[in-house]
C-alpha positions as CSV (number, residue, x, y, z in Angstrom):
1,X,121.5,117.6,122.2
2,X,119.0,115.6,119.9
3,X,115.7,115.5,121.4
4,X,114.0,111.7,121.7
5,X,112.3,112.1,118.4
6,X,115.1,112.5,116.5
7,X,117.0,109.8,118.1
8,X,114.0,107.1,117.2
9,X,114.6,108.0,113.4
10,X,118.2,107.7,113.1
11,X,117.8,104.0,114.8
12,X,114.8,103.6,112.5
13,X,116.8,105.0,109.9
14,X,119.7,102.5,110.5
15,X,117.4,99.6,111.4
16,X,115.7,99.6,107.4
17,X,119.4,99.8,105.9
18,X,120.3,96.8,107.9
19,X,116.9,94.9,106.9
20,X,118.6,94.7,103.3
21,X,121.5,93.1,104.4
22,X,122.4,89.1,103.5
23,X,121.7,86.9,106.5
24,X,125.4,86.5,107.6
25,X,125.6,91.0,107.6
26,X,122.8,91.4,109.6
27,X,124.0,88.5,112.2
28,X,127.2,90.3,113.0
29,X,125.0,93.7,113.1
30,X,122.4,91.9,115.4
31,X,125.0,90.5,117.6
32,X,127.2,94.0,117.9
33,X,123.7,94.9,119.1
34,X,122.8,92.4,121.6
35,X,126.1,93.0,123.8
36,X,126.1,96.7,123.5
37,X,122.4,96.4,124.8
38,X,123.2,93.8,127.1
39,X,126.4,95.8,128.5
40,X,123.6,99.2,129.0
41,X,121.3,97.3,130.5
42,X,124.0,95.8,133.6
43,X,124.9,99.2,133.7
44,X,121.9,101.0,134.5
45,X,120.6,97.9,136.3
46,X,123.5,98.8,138.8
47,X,122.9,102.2,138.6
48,X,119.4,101.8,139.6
49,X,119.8,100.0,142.7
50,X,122.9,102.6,144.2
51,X,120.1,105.0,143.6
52,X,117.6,103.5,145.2
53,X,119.6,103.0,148.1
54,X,121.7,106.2,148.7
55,X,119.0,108.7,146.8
56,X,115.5,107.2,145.9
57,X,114.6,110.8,144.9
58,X,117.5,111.8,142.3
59,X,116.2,108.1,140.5
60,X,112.7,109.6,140.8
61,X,113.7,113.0,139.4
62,X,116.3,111.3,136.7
63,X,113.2,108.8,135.0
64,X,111.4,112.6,134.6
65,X,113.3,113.1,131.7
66,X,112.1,111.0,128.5
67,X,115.3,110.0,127.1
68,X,116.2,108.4,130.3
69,X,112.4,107.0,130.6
70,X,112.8,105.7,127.2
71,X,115.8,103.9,127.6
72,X,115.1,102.3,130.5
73,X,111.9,101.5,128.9
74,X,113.1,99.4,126.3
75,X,115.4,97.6,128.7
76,X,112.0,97.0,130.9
77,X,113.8,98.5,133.9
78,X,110.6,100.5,134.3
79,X,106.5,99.8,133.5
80,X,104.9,102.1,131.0
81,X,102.4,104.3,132.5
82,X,99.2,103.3,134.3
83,X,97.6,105.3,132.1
84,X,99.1,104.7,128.8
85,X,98.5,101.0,129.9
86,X,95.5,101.5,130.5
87,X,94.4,103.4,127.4
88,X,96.3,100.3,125.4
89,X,94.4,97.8,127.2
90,X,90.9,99.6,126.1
91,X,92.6,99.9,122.7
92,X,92.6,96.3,122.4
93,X,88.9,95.6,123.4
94,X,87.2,98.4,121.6
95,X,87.1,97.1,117.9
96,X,85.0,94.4,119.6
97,X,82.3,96.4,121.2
98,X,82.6,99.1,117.9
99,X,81.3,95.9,116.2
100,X,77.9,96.0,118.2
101,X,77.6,99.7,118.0
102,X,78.7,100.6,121.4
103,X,82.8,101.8,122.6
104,X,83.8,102.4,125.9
105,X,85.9,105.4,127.4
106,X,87.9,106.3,130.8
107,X,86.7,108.0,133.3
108,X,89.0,108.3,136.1
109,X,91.6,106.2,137.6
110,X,91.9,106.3,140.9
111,X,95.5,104.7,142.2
112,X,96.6,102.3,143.5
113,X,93.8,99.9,142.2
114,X,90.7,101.5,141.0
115,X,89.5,102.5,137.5
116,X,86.2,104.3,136.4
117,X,84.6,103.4,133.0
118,X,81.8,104.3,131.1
119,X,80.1,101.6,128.3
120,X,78.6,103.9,125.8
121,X,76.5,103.5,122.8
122,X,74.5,100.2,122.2
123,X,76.8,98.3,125.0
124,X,75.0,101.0,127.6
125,X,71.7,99.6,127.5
126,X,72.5,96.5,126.4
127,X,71.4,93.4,128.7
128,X,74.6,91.7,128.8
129,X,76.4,95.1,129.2
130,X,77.8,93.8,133.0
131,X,78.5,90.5,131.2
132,X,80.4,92.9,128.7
133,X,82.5,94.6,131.9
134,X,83.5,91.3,133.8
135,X,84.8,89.7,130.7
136,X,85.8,92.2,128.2
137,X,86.8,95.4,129.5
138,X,88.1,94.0,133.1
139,X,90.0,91.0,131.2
140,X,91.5,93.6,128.9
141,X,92.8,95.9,132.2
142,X,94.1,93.3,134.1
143,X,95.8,91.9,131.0
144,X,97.8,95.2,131.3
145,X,97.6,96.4,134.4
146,X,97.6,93.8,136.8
147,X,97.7,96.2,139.8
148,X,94.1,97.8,138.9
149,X,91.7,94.8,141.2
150,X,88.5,97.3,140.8
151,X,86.9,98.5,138.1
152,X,83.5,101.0,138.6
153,X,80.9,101.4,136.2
154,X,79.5,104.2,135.9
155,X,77.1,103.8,132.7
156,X,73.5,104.7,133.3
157,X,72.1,100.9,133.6
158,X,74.4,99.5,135.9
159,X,75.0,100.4,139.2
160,X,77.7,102.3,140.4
161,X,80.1,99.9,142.2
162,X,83.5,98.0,142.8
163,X,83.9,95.2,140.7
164,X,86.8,93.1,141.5
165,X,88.8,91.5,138.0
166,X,88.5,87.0,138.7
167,X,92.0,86.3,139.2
168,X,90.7,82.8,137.7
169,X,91.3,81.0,134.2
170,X,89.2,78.9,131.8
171,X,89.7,77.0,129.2
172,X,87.9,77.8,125.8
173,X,88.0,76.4,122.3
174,X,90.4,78.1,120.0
175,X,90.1,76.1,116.6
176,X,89.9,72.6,115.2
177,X,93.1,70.7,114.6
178,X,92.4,70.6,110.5
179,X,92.5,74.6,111.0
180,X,96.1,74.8,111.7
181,X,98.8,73.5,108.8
182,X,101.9,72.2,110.0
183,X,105.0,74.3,110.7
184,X,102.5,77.2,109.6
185,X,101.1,80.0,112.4
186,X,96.8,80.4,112.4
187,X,96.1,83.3,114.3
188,X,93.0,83.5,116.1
189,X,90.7,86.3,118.4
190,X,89.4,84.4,121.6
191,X,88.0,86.6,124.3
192,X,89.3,89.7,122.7
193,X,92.8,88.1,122.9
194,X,95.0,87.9,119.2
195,X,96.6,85.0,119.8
196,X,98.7,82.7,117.3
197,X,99.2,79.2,116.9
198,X,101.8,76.6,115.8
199,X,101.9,73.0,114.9
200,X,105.0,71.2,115.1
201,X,104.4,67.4,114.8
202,X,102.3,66.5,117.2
203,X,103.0,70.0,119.3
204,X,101.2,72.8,119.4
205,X,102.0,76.4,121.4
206,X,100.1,79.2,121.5
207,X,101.1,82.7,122.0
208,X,99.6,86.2,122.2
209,X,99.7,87.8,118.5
210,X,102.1,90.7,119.5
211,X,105.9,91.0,119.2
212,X,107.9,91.6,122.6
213,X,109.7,94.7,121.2
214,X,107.1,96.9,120.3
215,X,103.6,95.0,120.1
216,X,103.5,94.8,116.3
217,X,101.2,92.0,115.1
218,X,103.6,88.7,114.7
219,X,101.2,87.2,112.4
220,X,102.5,89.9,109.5
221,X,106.0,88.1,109.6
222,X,107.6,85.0,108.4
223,X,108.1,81.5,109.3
224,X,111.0,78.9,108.9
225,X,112.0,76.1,110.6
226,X,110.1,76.9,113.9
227,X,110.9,80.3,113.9
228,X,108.8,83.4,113.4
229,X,110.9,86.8,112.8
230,X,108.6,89.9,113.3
231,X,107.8,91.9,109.8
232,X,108.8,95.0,111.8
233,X,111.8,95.3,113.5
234,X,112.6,91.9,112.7
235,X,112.9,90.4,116.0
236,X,112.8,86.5,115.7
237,X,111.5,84.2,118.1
238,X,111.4,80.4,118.9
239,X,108.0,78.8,118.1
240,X,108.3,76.2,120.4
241,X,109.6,78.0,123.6
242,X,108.9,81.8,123.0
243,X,112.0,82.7,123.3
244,X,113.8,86.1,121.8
245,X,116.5,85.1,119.9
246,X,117.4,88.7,118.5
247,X,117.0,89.7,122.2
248,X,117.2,86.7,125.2
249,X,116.1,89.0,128.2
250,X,112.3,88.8,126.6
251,X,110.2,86.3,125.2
252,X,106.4,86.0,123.9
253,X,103.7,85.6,126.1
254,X,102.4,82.0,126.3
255,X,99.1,80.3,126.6
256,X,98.8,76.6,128.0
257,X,97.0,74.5,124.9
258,X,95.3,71.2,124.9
259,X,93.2,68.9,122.3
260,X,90.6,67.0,123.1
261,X,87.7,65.6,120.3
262,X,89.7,67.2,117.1
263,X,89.4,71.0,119.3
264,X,91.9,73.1,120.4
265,X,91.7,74.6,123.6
266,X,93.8,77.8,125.6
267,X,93.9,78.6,128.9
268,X,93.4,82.2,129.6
């Protein structure tokens, strides 16, 4: 039986002969996909809940094995990892504290809601380093893992201690409206969030800068008429809803956005 590596290069493999296709070959190839996916994804759904009510532990011991994890995976039947999530979310805020000097690393997580870090370098010492905790590294954690409520500090300069992640939002400039060309995308970094924007007439929507089918950077692919197909796997998705059109059951996370005195402003 081929193990999960070799499975991922033969659909890679197949994906990169289809991406040469005309338009109307890869439609028909898209759409074979779609309700073959769609059909597996009823049928495990189904599968899933018999389990869970006549043998919760043959589910458990079934998702142990990482082609099944995988699968299920990519139909969002199941989360990735705490961890992994985790490591993705510190991932995303490090190149900003790398910029000062400084990183931060994982210490210990603690289920079901608590998660030791350590700021290091510059950002240890540094007098904004709790400001750096409360709205870097806990905005990047809850971004990702929404279960984790308490975050601990252990650095040297700030004492140890739970420190719940603000469930609350703000609203913060993003750009200027002579910043974004219409029917174009501008992506942007606000609050260590990659972000894209799109003008349509007098519209504009804001996204986060990542595709829905494996988090590559959208603002690498191409635009036309409203919508922006992903240079990777070439997902495509409606600019003015967020909606997966190579793929319905997912869509692009969305930001609320308004103007006011020629600025743009998201909601986070």
């Amino acid at each position: 039986m081929n193990n999960l590596e070799e499975l991922i290069k033969d659909i890679n493999r197949f994906e990169a002969i289809i991406s040469h296709w005309d338009e109307s070959q890869r439609c028909v190839a898209v759409g074979l996909q779609r309700a073959v996916e769609a059909l597996h994804k009823a049928a495990l759904t189904n599968l899933i809940k018999n389990l869970k009510q006549e043998n919760i532990s043959a589910l458990r011991h079934a998702v142990d094995d990482e082609i099944v994890y995988a699968v299920l995976l990519y139909h969002n039947l199941v989360k990735p990892p705490l961890s992994e999530r985790i490591q993705t979310a510190l991932a995303e805020i490090r190149p900003s504290l790398q910029s000062h000097d400084g990183d931060v690393e994982l210490v210990a997580i603690k289920p079901p809601d608590t998660v030791e870090v350590k700021l290091i370098g510059s950002c240890s010492n540094c007098p904004t380093s709790t400001l750096t905790l409360t709205q870097g590294v806990e905005q990047a954690i809850q971004k990702h893992c929404p279960e984790i409520t308490k975050v601990v500090a252990v650095t040297n300069n700030l004492s140890p201690g739970y420190t719940p992640i603000s469930r609350n939002t703000s609203w913060v400039k993003a750009a200027t409206l002579e910043q974004i060309t219409e029917n174009c995308i501008l992506p942007i970094r606000v609050n260590n969030h990659d972000l894209i924007l799109y003008k349509q007439n007098d519209d504009i929507t804001c996204y986060s800068n990542s595709c829905s089918h494996l988090g590559f950077s959208l603002d690498k692919g191409t635009v036309f008429k409203g919508i922006i197909t992903c240079a990777a796997h070439k997902f495509a998705y409606n600019l003015k809803t967020g909606e997966c059109l190579t793929y319905p059951d997912i869509s692009l996370q969305s930001y609320q956005v308004k103007t006011k005195n020629n600025n743009i402003y998201v909601q986070l």
